[in-house]
C-alpha positions, -999 to +999 in steps of 0.1 A: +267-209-019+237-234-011+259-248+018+260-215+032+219-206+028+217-241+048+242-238+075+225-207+083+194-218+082+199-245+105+214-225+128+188-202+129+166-230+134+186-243+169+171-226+193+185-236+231+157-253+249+145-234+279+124-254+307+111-245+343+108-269+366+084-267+394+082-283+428+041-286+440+030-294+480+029-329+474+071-331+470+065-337+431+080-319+408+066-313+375+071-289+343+039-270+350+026-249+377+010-269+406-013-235+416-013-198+408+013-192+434+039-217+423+075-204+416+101-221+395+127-233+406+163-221+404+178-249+389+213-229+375+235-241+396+227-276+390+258-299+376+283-273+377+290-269+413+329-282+418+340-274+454+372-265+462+401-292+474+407-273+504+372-269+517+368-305+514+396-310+535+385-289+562+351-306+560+361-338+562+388-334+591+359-318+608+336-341+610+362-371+606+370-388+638+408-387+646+428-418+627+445-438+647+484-445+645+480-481+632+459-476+602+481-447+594+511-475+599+489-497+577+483-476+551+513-461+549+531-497+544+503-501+518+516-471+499+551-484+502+538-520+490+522-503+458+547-483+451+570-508+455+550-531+430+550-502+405+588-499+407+593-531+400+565-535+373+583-506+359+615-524+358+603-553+340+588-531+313+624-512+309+642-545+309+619-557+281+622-531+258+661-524+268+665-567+255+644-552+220+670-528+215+690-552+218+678-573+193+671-544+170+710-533+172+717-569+163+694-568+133+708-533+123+740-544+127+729-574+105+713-558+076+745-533+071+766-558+072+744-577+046+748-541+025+781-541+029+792-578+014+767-572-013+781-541-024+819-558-021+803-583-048+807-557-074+841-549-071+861-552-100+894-575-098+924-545-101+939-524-078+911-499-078+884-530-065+909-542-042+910-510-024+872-504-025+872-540-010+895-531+021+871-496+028+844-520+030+860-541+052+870-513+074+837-501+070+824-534+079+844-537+112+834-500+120+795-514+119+805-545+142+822-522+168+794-500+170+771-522+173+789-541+197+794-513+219+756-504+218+747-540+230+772-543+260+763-502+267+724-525+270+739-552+288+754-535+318+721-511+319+704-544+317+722-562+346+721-524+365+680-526+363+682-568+372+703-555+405+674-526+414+653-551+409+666-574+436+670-552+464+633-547+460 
């Protein structure tokens, strides 16, 4: 209840602050009138004027002069350059975290494995342990494959990315 009574009266207490602004003869400009015959000023507009993408176009190839075709040659080849630098910046990052995977598959692989053997250490010596023994096994293989094929399915995107990155 008290946190109520004091949210609202702290709200009623915020008040927006309200100034004029006045501009006197001397090119001053101060928060009281310079004479009896002073106006504010209309300052509403101020800091939220956005013009619009197209008028600035037309503005600017207005008063622009006409670019010639060699810095258009130039700065398209700049374009070309950067985005040629990004590519391959791009590249590198993919390449790095493709060889993470990598190692990440080869710890996953690792750790199950790991799980695997450990759990095979419990196996009782009859028929029953043997044949728990030869699931894991299978089961063991099954881990290896996969995460084989995950590494080469790395490998060629790897080597696909070290190509691109070539021919750039």
């Amino acid at each position: 209840m008290d946190r109520k009574i004091l949210t609202f009266i702290i709200a009623m207490m915020a008040n927006p602050v309200i100034a004029e602004v006045y501009k006197c003869a001397d090119g001053k400009y101060q928060a009281d009138p310079c004479d009896e015959q002073s106006l504010p000023l209309d300052l509403s507009g101020v800091g939220s004027v956005v013009s619009q993408s197209g008028d600035v176009g037309i503005v600017e190839s207005e008063s622009s002069p006409t670019i010639s075709d060699k810095s258009d040659t130039k700065s398209a080849a700049k374009k070309q350059n950067f985005s040629a630098y990004l590519r391959k910046q791009k590249i590198e990052r993919l390449i790095k975290n493709l060889e993470q995977d990598k190692k990440k598959a080869f710890i996953s692989r690792d750790r199950r494995i790991a799980q695997l053997r450990s759990k095979g250490n419990r196996a009782n010596n009859n028929l029953a342990g043997a044949t728990w023994q030869q699931s894991l096994a299978q089961e063991m293989t099954a881990v290896m494959q996969q995460a084989n094929t995950e590494v080469e399915s790395i490998d060629r995107e790897i080597a696909s990315l070290r190509d691109e990155l070539k021919q750039l």
